[in-house]
C-alpha positions in Angstrom: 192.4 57.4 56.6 193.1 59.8 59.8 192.5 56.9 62.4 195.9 55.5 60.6 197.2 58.6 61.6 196.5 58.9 64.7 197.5 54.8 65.2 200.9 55.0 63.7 202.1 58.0 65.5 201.7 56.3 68.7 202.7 53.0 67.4 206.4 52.7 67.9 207.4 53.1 71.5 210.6 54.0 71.7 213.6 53.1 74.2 217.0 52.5 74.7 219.7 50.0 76.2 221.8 51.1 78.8 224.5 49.5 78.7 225.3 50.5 74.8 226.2 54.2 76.7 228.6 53.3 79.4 230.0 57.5 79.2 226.8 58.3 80.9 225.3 57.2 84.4 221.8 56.0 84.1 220.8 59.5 85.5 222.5 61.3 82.4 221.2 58.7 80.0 217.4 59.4 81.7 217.7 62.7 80.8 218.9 62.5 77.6 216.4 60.1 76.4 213.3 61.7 78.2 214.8 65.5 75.9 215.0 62.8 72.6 211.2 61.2 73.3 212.1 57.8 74.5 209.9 56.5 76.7 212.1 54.5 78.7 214.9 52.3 79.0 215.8 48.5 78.3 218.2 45.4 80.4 217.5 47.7 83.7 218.0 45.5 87.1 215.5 46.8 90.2 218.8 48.7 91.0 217.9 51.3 88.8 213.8 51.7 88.3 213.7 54.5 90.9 216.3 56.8 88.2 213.8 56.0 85.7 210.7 56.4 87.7 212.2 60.5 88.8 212.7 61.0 85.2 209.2 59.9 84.4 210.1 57.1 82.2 209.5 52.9 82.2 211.9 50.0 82.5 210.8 48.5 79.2 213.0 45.9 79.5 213.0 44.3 83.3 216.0 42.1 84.2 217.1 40.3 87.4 219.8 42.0 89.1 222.4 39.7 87.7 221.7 37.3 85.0 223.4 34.7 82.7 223.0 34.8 78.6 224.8 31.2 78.8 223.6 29.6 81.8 219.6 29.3 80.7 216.2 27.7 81.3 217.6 24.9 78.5 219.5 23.1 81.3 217.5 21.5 84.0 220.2 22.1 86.5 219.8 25.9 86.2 215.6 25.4 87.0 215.9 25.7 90.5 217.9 28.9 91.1 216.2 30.8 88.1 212.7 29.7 89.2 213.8 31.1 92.8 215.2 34.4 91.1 211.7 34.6 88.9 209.5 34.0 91.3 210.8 36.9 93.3 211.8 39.0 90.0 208.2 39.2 88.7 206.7 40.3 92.2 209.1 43.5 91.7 208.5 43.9 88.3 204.6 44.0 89.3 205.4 45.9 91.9 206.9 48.8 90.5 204.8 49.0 87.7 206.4 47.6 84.6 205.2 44.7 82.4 208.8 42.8 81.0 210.8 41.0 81.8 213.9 39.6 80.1 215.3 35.8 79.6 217.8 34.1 78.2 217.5 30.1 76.8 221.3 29.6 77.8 224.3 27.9 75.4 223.7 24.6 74.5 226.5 23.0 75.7 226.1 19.8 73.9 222.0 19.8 74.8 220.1 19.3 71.8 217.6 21.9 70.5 214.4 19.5 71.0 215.8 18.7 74.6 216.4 22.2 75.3 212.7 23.1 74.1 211.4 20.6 76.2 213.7 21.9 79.0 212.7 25.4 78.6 209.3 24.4 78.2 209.5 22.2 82.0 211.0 25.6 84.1 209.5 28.0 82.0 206.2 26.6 83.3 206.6 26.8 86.6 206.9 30.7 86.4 204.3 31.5 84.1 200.9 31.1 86.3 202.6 33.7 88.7 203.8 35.9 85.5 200.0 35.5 84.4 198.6 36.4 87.7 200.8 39.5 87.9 200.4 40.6 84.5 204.0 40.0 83.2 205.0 39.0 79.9 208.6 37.3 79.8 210.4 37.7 77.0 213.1 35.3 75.6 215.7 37.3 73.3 216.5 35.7 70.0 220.3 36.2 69.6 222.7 35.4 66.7 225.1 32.4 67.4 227.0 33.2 64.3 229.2 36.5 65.5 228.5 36.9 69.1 226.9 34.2 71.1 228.6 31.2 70.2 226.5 28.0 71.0 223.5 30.2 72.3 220.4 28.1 71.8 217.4 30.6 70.8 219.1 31.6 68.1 216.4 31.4 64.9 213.1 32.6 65.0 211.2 29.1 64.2 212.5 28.0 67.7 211.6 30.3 69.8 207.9 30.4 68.1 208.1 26.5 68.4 208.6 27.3 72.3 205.9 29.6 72.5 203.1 27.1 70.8 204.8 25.0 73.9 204.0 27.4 76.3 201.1 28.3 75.2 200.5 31.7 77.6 200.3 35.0 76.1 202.5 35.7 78.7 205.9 33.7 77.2 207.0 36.0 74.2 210.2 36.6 72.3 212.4 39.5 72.2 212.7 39.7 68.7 216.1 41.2 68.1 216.6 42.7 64.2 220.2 42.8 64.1 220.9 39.7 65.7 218.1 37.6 63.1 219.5 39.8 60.8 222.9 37.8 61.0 221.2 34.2 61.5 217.8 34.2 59.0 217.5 37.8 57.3 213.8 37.6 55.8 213.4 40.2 58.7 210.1 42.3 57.8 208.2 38.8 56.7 209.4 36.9 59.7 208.1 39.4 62.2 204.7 40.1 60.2 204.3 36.2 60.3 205.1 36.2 64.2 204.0 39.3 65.9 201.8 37.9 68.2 205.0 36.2 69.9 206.9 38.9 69.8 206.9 40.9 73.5 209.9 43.2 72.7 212.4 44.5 69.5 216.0 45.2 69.7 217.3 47.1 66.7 221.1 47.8 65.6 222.8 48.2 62.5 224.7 45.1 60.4 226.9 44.7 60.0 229.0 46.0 63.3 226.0 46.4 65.8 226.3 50.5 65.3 223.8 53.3 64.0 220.7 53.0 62.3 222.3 54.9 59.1 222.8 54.1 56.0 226.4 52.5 56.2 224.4 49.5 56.9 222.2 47.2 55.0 219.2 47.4 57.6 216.4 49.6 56.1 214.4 50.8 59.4 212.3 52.9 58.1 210.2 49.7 56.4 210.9 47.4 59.4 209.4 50.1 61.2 206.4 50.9 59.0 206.1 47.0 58.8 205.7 46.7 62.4 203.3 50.1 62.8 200.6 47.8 60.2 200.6 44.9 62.7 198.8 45.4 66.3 202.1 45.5 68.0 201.9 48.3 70.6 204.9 47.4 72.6 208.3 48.9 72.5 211.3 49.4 70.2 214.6 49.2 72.1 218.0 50.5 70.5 220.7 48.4 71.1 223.6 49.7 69.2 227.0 51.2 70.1 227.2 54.7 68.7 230.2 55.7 66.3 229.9 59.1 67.2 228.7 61.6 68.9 226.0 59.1 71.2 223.5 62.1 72.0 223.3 62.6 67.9 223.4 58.8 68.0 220.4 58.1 70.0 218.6 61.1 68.4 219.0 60.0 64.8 217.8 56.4 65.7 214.6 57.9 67.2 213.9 60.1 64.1 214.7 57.0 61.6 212.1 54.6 63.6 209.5 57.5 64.3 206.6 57.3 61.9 
C-alpha cells in the first residue's frame, strides 16, 4: 500500500559518471546534475570531492586518484602498492564523508580465474578490517571481457559472488554493471534479484553501443529498475553512458526512465 509509496520513491538514488561528459568541467557537470536530481557523482578521485561537496552532492563512487582496470588485486605482485594506496584511500574516503569505493580484479594475463579468486581473496583481506572499521564498502565492478575489456577477470557475475562468499564482509561488494553483464550473461533482472545483497553499486548504459537509456536499445530500465526498487537495495544507480545528443537532455531522460 502507501508505505510502497513512500519506499520506491526514495529507492533509486541516482548519479552520474564523470568521465562519460568530458564538454563539461566537474563544476558544470555538478550543477547540471544537482538542476536534474542526481544526488551525486560516480569514478570521482579526492581531487574533486570539494566540487561536489559546494554543490551539495556525494562521491558515490570513490576512486584512488589514479588507478589501473588491468593491473588488479588478481596478481600478487600488484598487493603491495594497492594495499598501500587502500590503506590510505579509505581513510579519505571516511574522512570526507562518503561510503564507496571502487576496484578493479585486473586482466588475467595468463592467471587462472581460481588463482585469481584466491589472489584477490589474499590482498583483498588485508584492506577489509580497516574498510570495516571505517565503514567503507569496496566495490569490485563486473565488466564485459567480450567488447571492451579484453582478458579482464571479473567479468561474470558467479565470480565475483564466488569472491564475496570468500571474503565474507559485508563490506567487499560488487559494482554490478547492467550493460557490461548485459554483454557477457544477460538474465539481468534475475541475476541481480538473486545477488542483491553483494551488490554495493549499479552502472547502467544502453546495448548495444554503451549510449542512452532509450528505446534504440534492447535494455528495458524501467523493469530493471522496478526490479531493483522490490529488493532492499538502497544504494545508488550510476549512469555510465556516452550521450548521442544533446548530454543535458541525455542525462535528464536517463533520470526520468530510472525514476519510480
Amino acid at each position: 500500500g502507501s508505505e510502497m509509496c513512500i519506499r520506491d520513491s526514495n529507492n533509486i538514488k541516482q548519479s552520474v559518471c564523470s568521465w562519460c561528459f568530458p564538454q563539461f568541467s566537474l563544476d558544470e557537470l555538478s550543477k547540471i546534475a544537482k538542476e536534474i536530481g542526481l544526488i551525486g557523482i560516480d569514478l570521482v578521485p579526492p581531487s574533486g570531492w570539494k566540487t561536489l561537496i559546494n554543490h551539495g552532492l556525494k562521491a558515490t563512487l570513490c576512486t584512488p586518484e589514479k588507478y589501473s582496470l588491468t593491473k588488479g588485486w588478481n596478481d600478487t605482485k600488484n598487493h603491495e602498492n594497492l594495499v598501500s594506496e587502500y590503506s590510505k584511500i579509505i581513510d579519505l574516503v571516511a574522512d570526507a564523508g562518503f561510503t564507496n569505493l571502487f576496484c578493479a580484479s585486473g586482466n588475467s594475463f595468463g592467471i587462472d580465474k581460481e588463482t585469481g579468486l584466491i589472489n584477490c581473496e589474499k590482498g583483498l583481506k588485508k584492506i577489509i578490517y580497516k574498510a570495516e572499521k571505517r565503514n567503507i564498502t569496496i566495490v569490485m565492478e563486473l565488466l564485459n571481457s567480450k567488447v571492451n575489456h579484453p582478458d579482464y577477470m571479473c567479468d561474470k557475475s558467479d565470480w565475483g559472488v564466488k569472491l564475496c562468499k570468500k571474503i565474507g564482509s559485508e563490506n567487499f561488494k560488487l559494482l554490478y554493471d547492467i550493460y557490461h553483464m548485459q554483454i557477457m550473461e544477460g538474465d539481468i533482472i534475475r541475476t541481480l534479484t538473486d545477488n542483491i545483497e553483494y551488490i554495493g553499486h549499479f552502472h547502467t548504459a544502453g546495448n548495444p553501443g554503451r549510449k542512452d537509456l532509450d528505446d534504440q536499445q534492447e535494455l528495458y530500465y524501467p523493469a530493471i529498475m522496478k526490479a531493483i526498487a522490490e529488493t532492499d537495495y538502497e544504494l545508488y544507480i550510476g549512469h555510465e553512458f556516452g550521450p548521442k545528443g544533446d548530454p543535458m537532455e541525455a542525462m535528464k531522460a536517463a533520470y526520468d526512465v530510472c525514476n519510480l
